[in-house]
Gaussian input, Z-matrix of N, CA and C with variables (Angstrom, degrees):
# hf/3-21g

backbone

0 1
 N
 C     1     B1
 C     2     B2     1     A1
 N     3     B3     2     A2     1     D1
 C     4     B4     3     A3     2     D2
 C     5     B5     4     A4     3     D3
 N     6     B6     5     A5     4     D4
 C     7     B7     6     A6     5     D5
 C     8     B8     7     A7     6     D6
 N     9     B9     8     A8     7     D7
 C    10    B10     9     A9     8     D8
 C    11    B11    10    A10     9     D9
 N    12    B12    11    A11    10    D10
 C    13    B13    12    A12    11    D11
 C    14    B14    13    A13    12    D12
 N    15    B15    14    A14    13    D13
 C    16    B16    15    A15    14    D14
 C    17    B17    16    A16    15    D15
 N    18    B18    17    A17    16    D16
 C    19    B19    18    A18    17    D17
 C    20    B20    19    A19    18    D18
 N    21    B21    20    A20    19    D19
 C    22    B22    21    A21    20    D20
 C    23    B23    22    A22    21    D21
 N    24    B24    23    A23    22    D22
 C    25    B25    24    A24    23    D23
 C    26    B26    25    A25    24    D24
 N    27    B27    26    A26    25    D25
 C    28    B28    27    A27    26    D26
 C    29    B29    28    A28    27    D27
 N    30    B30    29    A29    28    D28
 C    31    B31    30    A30    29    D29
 C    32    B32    31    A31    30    D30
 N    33    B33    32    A32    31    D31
 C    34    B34    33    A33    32    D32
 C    35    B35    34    A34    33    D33
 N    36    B36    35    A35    34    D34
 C    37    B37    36    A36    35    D35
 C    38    B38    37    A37    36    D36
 N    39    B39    38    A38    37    D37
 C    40    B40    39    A39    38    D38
 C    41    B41    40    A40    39    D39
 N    42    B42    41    A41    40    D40
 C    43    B43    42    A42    41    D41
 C    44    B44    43    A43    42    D42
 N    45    B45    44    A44    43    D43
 C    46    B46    45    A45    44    D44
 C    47    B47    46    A46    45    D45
 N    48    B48    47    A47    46    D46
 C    49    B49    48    A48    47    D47
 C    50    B50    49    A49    48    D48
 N    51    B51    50    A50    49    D49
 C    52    B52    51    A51    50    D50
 C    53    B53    52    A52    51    D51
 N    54    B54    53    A53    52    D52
 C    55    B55    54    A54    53    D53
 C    56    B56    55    A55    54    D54
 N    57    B57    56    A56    55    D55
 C    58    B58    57    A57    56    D56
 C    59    B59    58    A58    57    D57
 N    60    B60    59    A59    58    D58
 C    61    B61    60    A60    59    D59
 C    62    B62    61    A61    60    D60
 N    63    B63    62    A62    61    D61
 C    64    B64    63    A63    62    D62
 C    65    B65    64    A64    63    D63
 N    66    B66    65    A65    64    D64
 C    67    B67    66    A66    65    D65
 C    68    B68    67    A67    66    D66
 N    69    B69    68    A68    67    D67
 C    70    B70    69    A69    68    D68
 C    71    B71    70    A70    69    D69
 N    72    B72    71    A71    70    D70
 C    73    B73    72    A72    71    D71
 C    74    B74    73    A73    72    D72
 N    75    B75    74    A74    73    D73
 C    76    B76    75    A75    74    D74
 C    77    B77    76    A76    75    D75
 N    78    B78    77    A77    76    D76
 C    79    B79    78    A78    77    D77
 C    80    B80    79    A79    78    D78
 N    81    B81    80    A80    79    D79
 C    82    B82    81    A81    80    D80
 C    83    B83    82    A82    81    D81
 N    84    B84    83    A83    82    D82
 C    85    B85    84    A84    83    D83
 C    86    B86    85    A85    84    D84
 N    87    B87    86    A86    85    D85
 C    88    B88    87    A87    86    D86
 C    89    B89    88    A88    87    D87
 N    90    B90    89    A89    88    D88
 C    91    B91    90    A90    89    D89
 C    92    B92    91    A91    90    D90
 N    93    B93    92    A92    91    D91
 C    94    B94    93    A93    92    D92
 C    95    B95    94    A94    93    D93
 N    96    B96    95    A95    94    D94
 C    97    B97    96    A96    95    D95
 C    98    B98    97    A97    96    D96
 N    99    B99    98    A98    97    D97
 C   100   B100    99    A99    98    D98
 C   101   B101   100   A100    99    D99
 N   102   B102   101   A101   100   D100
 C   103   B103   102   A102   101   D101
 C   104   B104   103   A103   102   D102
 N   105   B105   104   A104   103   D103
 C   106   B106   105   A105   104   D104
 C   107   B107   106   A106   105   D105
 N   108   B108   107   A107   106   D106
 C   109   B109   108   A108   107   D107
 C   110   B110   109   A109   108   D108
 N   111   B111   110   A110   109   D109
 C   112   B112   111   A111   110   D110
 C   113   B113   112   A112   111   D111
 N   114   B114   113   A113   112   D112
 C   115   B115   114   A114   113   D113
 C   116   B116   115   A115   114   D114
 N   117   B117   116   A116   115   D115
 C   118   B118   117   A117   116   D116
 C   119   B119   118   A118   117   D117
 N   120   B120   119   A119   118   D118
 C   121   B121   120   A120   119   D119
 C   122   B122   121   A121   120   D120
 N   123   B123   122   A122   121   D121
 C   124   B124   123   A123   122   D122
 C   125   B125   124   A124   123   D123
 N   126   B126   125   A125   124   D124
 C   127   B127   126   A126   125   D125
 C   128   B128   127   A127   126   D126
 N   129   B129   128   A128   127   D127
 C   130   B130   129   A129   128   D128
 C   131   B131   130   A130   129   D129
 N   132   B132   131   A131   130   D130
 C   133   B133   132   A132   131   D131
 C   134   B134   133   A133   132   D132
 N   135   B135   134   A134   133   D133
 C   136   B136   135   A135   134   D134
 C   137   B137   136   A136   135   D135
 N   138   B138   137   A137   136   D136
 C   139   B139   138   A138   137   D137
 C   140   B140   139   A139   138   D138
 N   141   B141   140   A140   139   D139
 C   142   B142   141   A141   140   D140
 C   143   B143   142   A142   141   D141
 N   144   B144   143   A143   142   D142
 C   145   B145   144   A144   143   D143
 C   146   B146   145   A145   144   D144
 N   147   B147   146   A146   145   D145
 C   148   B148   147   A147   146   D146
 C   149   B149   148   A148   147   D147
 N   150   B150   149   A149   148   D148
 C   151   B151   150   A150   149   D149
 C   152   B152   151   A151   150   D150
 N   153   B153   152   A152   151   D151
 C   154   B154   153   A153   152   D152
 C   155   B155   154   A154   153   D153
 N   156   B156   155   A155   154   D154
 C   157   B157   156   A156   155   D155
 C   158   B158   157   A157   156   D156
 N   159   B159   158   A158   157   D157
 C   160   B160   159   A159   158   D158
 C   161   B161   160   A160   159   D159
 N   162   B162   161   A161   160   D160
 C   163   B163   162   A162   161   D161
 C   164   B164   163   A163   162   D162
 N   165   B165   164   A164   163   D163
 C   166   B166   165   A165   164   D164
 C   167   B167   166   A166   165   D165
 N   168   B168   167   A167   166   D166
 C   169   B169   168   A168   167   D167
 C   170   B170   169   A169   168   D168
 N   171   B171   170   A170   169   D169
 C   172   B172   171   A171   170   D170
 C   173   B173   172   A172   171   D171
 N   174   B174   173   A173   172   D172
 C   175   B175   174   A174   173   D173
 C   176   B176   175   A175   174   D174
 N   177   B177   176   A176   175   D175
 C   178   B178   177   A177   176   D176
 C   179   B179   178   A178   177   D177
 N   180   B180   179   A179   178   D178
 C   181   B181   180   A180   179   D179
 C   182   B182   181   A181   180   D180
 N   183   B183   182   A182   181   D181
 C   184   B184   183   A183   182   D182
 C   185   B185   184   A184   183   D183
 N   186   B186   185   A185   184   D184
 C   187   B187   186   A186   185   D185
 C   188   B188   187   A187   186   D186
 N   189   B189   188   A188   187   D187
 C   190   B190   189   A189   188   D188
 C   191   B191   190   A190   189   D189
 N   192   B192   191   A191   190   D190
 C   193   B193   192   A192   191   D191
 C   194   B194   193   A193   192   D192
 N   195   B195   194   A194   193   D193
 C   196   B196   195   A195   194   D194
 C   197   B197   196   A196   195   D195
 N   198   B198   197   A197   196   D196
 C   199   B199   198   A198   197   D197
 C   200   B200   199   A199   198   D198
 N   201   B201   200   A200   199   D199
 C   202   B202   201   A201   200   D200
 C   203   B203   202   A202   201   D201
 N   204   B204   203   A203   202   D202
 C   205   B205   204   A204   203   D203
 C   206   B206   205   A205   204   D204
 N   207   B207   206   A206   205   D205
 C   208   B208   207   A207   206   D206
 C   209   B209   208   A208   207   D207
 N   210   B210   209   A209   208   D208
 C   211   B211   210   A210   209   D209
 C   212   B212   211   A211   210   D210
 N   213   B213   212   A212   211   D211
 C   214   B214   213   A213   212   D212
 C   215   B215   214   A214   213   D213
 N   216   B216   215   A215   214   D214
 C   217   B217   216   A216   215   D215
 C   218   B218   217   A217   216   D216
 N   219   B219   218   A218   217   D217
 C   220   B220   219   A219   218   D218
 C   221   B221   220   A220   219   D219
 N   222   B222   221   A221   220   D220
 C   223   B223   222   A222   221   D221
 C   224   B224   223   A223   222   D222
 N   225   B225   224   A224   223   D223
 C   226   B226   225   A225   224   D224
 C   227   B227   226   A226   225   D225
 N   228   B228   227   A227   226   D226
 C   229   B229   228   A228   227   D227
 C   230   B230   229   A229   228   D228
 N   231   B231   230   A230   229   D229
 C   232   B232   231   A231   230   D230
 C   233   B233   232   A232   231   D231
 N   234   B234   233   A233   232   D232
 C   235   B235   234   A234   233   D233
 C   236   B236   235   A235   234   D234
 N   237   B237   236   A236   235   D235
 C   238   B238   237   A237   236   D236
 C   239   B239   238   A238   237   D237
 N   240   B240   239   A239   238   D238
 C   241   B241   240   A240   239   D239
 C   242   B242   241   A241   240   D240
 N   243   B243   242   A242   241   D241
 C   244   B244   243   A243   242   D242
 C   245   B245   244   A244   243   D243
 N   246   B246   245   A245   244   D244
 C   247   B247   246   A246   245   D245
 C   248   B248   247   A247   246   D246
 N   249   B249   248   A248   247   D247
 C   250   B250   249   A249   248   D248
 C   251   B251   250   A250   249   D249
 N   252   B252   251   A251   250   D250
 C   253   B253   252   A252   251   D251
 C   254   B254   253   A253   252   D252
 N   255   B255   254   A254   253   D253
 C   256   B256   255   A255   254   D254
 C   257   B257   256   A256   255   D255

   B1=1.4450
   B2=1.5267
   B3=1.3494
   B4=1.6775
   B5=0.7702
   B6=1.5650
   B7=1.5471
   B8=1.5018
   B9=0.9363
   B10=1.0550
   B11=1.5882
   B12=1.5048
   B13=1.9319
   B14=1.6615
   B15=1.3741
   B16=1.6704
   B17=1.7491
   B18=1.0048
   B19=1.4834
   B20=2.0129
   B21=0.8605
   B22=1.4337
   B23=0.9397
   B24=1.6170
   B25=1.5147
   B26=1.7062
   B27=1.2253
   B28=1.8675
   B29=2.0416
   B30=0.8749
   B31=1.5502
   B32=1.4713
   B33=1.6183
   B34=1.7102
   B35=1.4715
   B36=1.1907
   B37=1.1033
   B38=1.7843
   B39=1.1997
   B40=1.8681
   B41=1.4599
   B42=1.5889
   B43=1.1123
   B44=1.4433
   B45=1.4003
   B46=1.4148
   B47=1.7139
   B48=1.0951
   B49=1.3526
   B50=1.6738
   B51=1.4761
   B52=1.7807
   B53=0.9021
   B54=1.6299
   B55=1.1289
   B56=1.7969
   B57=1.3889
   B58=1.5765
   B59=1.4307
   B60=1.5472
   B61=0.8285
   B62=1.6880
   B63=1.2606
   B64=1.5639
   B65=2.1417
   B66=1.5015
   B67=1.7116
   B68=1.8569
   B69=0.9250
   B70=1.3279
   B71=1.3201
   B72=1.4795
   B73=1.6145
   B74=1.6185
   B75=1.1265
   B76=1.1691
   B77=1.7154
   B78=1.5062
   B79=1.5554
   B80=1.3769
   B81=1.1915
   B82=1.8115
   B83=1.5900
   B84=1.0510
   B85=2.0459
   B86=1.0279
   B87=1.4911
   B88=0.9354
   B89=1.7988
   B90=1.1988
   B91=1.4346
   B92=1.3504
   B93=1.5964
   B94=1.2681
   B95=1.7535
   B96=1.4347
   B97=1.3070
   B98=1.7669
   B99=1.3046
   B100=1.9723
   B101=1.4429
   B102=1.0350
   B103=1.6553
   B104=1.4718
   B105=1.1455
   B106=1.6241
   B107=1.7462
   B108=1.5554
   B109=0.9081
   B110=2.0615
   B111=1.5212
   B112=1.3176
   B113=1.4788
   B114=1.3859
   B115=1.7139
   B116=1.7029
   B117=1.0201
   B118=1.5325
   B119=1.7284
   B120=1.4480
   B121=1.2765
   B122=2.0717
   B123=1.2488
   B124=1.5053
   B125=1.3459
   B126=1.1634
   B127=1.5473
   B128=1.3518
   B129=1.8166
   B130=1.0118
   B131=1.5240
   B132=1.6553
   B133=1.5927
   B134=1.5206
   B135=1.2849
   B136=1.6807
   B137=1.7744
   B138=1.9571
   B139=1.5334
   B140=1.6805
   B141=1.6815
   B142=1.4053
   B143=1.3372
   B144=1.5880
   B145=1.4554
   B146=1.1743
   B147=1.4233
   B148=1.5265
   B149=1.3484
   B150=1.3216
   B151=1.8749
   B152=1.3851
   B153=1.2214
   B154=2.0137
   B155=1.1173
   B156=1.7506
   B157=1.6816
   B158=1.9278
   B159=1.2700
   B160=1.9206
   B161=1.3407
   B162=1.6173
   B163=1.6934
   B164=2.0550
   B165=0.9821
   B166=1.8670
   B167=1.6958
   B168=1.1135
   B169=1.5017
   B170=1.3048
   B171=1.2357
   B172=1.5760
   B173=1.6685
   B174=1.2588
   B175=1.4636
   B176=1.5134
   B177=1.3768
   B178=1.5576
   B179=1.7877
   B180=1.0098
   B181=1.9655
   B182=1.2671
   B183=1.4476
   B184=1.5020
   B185=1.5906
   B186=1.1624
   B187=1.7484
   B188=1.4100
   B189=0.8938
   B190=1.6666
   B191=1.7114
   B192=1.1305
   B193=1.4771
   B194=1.5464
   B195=1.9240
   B196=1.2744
   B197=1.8905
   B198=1.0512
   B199=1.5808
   B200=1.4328
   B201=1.2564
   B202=1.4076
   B203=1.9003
   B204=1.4671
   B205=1.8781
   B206=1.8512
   B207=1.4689
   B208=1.6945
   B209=1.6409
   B210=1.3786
   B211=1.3172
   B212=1.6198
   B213=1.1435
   B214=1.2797
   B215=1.4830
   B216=1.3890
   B217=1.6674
   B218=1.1962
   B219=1.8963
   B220=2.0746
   B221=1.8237
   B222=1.0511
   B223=1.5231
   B224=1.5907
   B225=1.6732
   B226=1.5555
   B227=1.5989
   B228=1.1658
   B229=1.6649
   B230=1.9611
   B231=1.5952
   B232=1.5573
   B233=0.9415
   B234=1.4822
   B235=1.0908
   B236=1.7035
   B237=1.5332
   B238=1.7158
   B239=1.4159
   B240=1.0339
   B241=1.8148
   B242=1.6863
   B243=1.6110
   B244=1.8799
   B245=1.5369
   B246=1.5398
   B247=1.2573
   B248=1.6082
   B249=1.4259
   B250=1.5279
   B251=1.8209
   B252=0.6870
   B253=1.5290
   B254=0.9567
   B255=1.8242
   B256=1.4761
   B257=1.3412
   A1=108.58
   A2=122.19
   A3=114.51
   A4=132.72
   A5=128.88
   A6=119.44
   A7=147.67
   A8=135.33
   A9=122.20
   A10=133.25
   A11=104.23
   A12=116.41
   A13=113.48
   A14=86.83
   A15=104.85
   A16=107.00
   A17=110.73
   A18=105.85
   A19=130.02
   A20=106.48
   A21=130.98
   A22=135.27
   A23=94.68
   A24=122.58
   A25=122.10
   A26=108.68
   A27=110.43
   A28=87.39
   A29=129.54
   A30=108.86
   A31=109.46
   A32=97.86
   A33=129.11
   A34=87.06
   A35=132.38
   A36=154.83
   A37=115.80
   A38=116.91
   A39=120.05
   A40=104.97
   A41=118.51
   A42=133.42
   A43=104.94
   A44=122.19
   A45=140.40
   A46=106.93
   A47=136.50
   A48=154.21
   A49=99.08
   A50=90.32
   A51=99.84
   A52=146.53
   A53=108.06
   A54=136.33
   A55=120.19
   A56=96.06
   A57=100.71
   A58=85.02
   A59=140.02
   A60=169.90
   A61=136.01
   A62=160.82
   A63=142.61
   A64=73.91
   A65=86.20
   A66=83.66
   A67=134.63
   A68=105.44
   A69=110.81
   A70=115.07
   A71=110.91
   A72=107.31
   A73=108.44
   A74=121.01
   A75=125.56
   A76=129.14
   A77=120.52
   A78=110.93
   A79=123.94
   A80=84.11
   A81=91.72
   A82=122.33
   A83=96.92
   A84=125.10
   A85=87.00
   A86=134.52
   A87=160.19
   A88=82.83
   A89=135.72
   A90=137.51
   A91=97.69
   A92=115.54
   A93=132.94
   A94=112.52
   A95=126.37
   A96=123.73
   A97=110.04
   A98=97.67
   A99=98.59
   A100=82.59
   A101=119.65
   A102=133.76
   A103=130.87
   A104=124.43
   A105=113.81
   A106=122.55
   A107=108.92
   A108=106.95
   A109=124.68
   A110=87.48
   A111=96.62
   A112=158.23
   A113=93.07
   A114=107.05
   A115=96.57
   A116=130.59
   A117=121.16
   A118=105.60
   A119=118.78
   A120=109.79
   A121=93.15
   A122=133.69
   A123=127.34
   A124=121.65
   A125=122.26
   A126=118.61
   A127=92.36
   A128=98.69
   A129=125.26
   A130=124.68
   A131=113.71
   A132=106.65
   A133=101.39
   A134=106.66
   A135=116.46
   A136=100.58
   A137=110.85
   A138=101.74
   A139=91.82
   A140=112.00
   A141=108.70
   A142=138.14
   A143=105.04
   A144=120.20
   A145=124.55
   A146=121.53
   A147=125.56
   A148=118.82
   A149=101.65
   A150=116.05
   A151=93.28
   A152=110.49
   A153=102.01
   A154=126.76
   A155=121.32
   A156=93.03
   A157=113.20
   A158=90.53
   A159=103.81
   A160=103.32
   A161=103.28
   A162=115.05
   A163=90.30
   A164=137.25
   A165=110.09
   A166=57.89
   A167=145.95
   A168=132.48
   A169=135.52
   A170=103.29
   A171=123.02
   A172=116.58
   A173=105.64
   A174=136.83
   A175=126.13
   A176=95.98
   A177=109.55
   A178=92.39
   A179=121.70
   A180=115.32
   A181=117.38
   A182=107.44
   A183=131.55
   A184=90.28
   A185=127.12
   A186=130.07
   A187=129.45
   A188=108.46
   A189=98.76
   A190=100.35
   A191=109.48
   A192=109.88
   A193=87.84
   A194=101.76
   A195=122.21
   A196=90.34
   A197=136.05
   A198=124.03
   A199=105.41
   A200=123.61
   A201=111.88
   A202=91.10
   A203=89.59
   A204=95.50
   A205=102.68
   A206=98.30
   A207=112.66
   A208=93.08
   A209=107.39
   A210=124.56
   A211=140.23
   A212=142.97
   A213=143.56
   A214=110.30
   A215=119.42
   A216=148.76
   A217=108.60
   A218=91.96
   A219=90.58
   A220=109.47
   A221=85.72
   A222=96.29
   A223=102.63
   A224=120.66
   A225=112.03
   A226=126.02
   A227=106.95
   A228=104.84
   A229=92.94
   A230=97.79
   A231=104.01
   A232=113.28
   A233=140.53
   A234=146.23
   A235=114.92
   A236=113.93
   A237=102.98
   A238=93.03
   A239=90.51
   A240=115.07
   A241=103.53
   A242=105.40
   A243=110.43
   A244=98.10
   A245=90.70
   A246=106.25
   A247=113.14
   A248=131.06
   A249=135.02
   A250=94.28
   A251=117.95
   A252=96.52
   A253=111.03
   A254=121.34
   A255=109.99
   A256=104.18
   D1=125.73
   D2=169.11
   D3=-77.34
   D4=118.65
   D5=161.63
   D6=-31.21
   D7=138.92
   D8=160.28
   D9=-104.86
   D10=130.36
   D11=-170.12
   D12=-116.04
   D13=127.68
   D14=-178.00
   D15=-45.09
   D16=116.19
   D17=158.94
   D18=-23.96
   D19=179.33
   D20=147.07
   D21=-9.21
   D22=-85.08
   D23=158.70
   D24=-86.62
   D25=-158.86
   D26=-179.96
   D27=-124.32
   D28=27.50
   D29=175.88
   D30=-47.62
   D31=152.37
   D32=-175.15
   D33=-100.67
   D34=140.76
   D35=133.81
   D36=-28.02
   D37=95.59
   D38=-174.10
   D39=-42.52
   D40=-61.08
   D41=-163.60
   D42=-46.85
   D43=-90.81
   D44=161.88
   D45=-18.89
   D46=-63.31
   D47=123.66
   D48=33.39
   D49=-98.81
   D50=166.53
   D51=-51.17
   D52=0.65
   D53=175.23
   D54=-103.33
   D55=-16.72
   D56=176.66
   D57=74.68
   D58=79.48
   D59=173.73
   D60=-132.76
   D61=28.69
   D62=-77.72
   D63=-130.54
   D64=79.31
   D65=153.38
   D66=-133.64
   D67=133.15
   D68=-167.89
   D69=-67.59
   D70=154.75
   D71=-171.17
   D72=-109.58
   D73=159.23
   D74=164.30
   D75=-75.20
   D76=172.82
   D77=148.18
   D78=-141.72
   D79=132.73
   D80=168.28
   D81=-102.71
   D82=111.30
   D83=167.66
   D84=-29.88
   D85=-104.71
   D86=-83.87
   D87=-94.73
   D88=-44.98
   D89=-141.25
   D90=-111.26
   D91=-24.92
   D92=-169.36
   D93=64.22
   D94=32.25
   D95=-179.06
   D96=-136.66
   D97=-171.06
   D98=-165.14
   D99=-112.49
   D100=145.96
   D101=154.85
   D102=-124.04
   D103=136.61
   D104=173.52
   D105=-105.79
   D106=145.46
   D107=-161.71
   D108=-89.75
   D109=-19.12
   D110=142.87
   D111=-54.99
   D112=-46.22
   D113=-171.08
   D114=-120.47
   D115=-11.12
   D116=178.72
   D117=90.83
   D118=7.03
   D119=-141.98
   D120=-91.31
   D121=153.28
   D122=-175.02
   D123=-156.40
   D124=128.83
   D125=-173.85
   D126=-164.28
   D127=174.94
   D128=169.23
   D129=-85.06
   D130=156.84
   D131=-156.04
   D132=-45.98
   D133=-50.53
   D134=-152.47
   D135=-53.10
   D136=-22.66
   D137=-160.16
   D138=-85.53
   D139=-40.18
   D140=172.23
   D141=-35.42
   D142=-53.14
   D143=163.77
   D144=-57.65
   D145=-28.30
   D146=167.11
   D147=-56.45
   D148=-53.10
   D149=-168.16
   D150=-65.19
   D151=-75.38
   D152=-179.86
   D153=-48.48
   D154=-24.79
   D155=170.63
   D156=-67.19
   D157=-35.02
   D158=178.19
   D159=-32.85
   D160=-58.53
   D161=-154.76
   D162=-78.68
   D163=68.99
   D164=-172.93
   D165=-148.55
   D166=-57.35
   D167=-175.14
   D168=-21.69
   D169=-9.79
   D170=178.99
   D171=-93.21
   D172=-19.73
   D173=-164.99
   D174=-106.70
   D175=-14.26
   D176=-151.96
   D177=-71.30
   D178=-45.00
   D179=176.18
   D180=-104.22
   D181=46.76
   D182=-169.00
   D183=-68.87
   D184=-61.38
   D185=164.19
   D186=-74.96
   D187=32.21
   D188=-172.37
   D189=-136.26
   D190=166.33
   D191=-158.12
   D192=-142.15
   D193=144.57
   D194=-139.61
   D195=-77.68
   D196=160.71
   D197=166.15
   D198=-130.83
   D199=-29.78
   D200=175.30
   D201=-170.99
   D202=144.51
   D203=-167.99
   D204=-116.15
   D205=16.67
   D206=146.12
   D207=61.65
   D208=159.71
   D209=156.33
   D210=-47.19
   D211=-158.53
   D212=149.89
   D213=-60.84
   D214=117.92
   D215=-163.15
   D216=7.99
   D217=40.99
   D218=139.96
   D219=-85.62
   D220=174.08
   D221=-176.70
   D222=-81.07
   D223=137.98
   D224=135.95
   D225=-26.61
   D226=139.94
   D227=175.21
   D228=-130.86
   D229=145.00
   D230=-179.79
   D231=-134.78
   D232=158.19
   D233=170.25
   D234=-112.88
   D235=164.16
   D236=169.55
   D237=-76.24
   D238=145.09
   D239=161.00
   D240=-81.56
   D241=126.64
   D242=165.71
   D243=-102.74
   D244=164.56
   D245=176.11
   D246=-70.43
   D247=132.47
   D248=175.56
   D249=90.50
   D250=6.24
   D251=175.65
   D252=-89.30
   D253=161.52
   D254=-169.79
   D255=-112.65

């Protein structure tokens, strides 16, 4: 039976991903693409890297702390968050 070995890189799986899921994909030589072993989901690096930059949108003020959530379709404004501040 063949094993399976992590690529290259450490890619997260997109699918799973969007799901709040944190699973890593595999690679196969032979096919030249990443696959996951969870969701069935498989592509090539370039399609992997696509889906996850998409999916990082969820994340993007993962550190930053809210400062004012503005009026009618003003924008949020944020700041970095330090450590000990209240």
């Amino acid at each position: 039976m063949a094993q399976s070995s992590k690529g290259k890189l450490n890619f997260r799986c997109p699918s799973c991903f969007m799901r709040d899921i944190d699973m890593d994909m595999f690679y196969d030589e032979e096919k030249k693409e990443y696959y996951c072993l969870r969701c069935c989901y498989h592509g090539t690096e370039e399609e992997v890297r696509k889906m996850n930059e998409t999916a990082k949108y969820r994340y993007k003020h993962l550190k930053d702390r809210v400062v004012s959530f503005g009026e009618d379709n003003e924008p949020v404004t944020f700041k970095p968050h330090t450590r000990g501040e209240q």
